[in-house]
C-alpha atoms as one frame of an Amber mdcrd trajectory, in Angstrom:
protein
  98.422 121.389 115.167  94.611 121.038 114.521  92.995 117.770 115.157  89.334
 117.409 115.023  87.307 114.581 116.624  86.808 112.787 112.948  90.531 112.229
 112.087  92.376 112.408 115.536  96.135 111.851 115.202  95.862 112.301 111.227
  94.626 115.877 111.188  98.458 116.492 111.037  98.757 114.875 107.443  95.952
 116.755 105.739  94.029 115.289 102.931  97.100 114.644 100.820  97.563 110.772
 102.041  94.060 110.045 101.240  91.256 108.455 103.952  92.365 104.977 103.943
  96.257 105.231 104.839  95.135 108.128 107.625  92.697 105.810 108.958  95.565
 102.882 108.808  97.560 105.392 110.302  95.088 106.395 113.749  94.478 102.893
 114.520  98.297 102.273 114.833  99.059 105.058 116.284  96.319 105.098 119.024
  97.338 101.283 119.916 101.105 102.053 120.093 100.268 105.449 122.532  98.526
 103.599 124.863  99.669 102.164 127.715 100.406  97.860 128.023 100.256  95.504
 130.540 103.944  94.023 131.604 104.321  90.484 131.018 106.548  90.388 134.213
 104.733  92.355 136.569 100.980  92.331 134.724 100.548  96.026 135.696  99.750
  98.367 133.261 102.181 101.014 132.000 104.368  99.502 129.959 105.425 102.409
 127.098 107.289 102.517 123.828 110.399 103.432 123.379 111.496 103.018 120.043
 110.373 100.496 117.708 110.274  97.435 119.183 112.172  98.102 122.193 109.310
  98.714 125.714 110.137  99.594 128.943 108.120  98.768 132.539 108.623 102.118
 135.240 106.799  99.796 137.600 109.436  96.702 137.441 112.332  98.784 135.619
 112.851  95.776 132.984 113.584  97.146 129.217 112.402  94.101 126.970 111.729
  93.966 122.823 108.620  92.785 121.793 106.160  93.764 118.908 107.060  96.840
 116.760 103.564  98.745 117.803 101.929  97.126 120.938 102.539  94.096 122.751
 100.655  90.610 121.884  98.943  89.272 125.225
């Protein structure tokens, strides 16, 4: 799929949804990709796995939290 450096993740939606939902859209999106810091361990790498539900590969604990990132 085409992404230029402008719209990053929304290049996929085209300019159908409009600018301000694909810019809602990136800065959700880029927060929820990137990796958090584990409230158990503090090391970073804490990923999603579904909505509300992260996981630590570090400490192996499976916790819920936030539905896009995790609140320090």
């Amino acid at each position: 799929m085409p992404r230029t450096k402008k719209v990053k993740q929304a290049g996929k939606y085209g300019a159908g949804y409009g600018t301000n939902v694909r810019r809602k859209f990136v800065a959700v999106e880029s927060k929820q990709r990137k990796k958090q810091t584990c409230p158990f361990c503090k090391k970073l790498g804490v990923k999603r796995k579904s909505a509300g539900i992260w996981q630590c590969p570090k400490c192996k604990k499976t916790f819920a939290g936030n539905a896009y990132h995790l609140i320090k």
